[in-house]
C-alpha positions in Angstrom: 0.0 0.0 0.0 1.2 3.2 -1.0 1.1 7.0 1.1 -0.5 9.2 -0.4 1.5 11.9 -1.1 0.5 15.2 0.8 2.3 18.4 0.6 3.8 19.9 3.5 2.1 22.7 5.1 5.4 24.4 5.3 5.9 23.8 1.6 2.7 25.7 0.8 3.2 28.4 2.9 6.6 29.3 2.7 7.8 32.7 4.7 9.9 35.0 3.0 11.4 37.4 4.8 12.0 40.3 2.1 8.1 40.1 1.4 7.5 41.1 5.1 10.3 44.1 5.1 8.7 45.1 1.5 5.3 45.4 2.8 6.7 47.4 6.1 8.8 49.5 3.6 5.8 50.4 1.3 3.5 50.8 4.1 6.7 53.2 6.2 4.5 56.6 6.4 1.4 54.7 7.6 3.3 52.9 10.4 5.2 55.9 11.4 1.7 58.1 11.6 0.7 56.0 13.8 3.7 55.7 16.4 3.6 59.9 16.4 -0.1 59.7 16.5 0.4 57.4 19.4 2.6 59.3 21.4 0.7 62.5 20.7 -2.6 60.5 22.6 -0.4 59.8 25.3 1.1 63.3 25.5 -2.6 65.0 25.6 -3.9 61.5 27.9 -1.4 62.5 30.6 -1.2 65.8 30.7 -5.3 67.4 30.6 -6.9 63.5 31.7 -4.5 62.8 34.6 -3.9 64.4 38.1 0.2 64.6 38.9 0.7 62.5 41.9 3.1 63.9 44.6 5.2 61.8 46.6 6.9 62.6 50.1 9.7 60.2 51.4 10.5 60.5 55.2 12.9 58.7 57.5 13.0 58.2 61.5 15.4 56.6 63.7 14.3 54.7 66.5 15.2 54.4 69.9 17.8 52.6 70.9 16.2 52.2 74.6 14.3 48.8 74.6 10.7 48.9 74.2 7.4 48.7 71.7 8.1 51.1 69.9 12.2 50.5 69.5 11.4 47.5 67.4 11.4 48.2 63.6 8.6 45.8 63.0 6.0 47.0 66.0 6.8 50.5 64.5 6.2 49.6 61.1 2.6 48.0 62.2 1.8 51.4 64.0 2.5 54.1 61.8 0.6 52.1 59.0 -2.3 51.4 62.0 -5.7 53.1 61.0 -5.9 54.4 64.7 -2.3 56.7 63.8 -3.9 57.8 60.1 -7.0 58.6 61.7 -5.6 61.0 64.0 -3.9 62.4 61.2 -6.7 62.8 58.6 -9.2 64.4 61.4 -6.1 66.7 62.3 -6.3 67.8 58.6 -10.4 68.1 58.4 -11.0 65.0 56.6 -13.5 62.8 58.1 -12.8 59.0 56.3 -15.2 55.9 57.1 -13.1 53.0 58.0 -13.5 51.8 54.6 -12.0 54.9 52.6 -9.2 55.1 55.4 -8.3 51.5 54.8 -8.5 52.0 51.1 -6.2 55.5 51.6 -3.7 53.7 53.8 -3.3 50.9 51.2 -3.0 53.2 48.2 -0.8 56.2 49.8 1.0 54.4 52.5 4.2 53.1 52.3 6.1 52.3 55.2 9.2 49.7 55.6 12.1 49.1 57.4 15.5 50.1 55.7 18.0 47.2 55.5 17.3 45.6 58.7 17.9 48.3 60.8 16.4 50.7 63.3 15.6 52.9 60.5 11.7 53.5 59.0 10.6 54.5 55.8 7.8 56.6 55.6 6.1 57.5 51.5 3.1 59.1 51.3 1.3 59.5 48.2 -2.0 61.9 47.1 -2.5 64.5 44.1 -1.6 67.5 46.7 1.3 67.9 47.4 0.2 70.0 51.0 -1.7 67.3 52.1 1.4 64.9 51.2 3.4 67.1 53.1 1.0 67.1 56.5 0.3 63.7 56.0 4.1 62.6 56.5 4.7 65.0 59.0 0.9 64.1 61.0 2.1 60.7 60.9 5.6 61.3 62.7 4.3 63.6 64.9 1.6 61.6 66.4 4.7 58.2 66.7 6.5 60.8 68.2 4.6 61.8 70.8 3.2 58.0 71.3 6.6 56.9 71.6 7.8 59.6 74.1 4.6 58.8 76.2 5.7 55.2 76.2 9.3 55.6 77.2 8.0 58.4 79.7 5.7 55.9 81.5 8.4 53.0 80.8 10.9 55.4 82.7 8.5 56.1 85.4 8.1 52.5 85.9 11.8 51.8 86.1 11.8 54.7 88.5 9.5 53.1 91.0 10.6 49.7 90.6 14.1 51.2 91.6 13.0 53.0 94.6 10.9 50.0 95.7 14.6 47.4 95.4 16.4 50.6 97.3 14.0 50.4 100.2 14.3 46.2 100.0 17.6 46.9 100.4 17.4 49.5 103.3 15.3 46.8 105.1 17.6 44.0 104.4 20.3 45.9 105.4 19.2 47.1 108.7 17.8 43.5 109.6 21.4 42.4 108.8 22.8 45.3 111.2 19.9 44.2 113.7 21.4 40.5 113.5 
């Protein structure tokens, strides 16, 4: 029994390569309206359809005492907490349901740890740049004063605990004289 003979699909259909660069040649002005027609959309898209968005970057060092909020990631958690942005945003007269603040803090919000260290990175994003500006700064202010109230009571607490081993020790010691 004999094959029938079939020809190859590649056979039929054979590329060549100068027909393509031909047809791109002939066809030059067309493609190359387009690509400027192109990039004049985009230019005219961009500049009257879409808002600029500003950025503000900010750093803080942490401290170096031991506490909450010395540890890079506890600090990271709270100044991207929606109890620290809220604070902020009613600071600024914006009044956010939970839903739009989550949404803000998600889109705007960036906050990281540089390099494993006790360094934090703060970007904030928005189309104002004032309001970029206040939000980065709202946000360190309020850790700042958080953190100082927590080292102040932390301190405090040190300071009592102190006092209370110095008068263990006066008592200890005058038992010992006593004895």
């Amino acid at each position: 029994m004999e094959r029938e003979q079939h020809p190859n699909y590649y056979d039929e259909y054979e590329i060549d390569l100068r027909e393509y660069i031909l047809l791109l040649w002939k066809n030059k002005f067309f493609i190359g309206g387009l690509v400027i027609l192109a990039v004049i959309a985009a230019f005219l898209v961009s500049s009257y359809f879409m808002a600029p968005t500003y950025e503000t970057k900010a750093k803080i060092q942490l401290s170096n005492y031991e506490g909450l909020y010395s540890n890079p990631d506890t600090a990271v958690q709270l100044l991207s907490s929606t109890g620290l942005m809220q604070k902020v945003m009613q600071a600024e007269d914006f009044d956010l349901s939970a839903a739009r603040l989550n949404s803000y803090i998600n889109n705007n919000l960036t906050v990281s740890q540089v390099n494993n260290t006790s360094i934090i990175s703060i970007t904030v994003k928005n189309d104002e740049p004032q309001l970029t500006m206040d939000v980065a700064a709202g946000l360190i202010s309020n850790f700042e004063e958080a953190s100082n109230q927590y080292f102040e009571n932390k301190l405090e607490n040190d300071r009592e605990y102190i006092s209370s081993l110095k008068t263990e020790l006066e008592d200890l010691n005058s038992d010992l004289a006593r004895n």
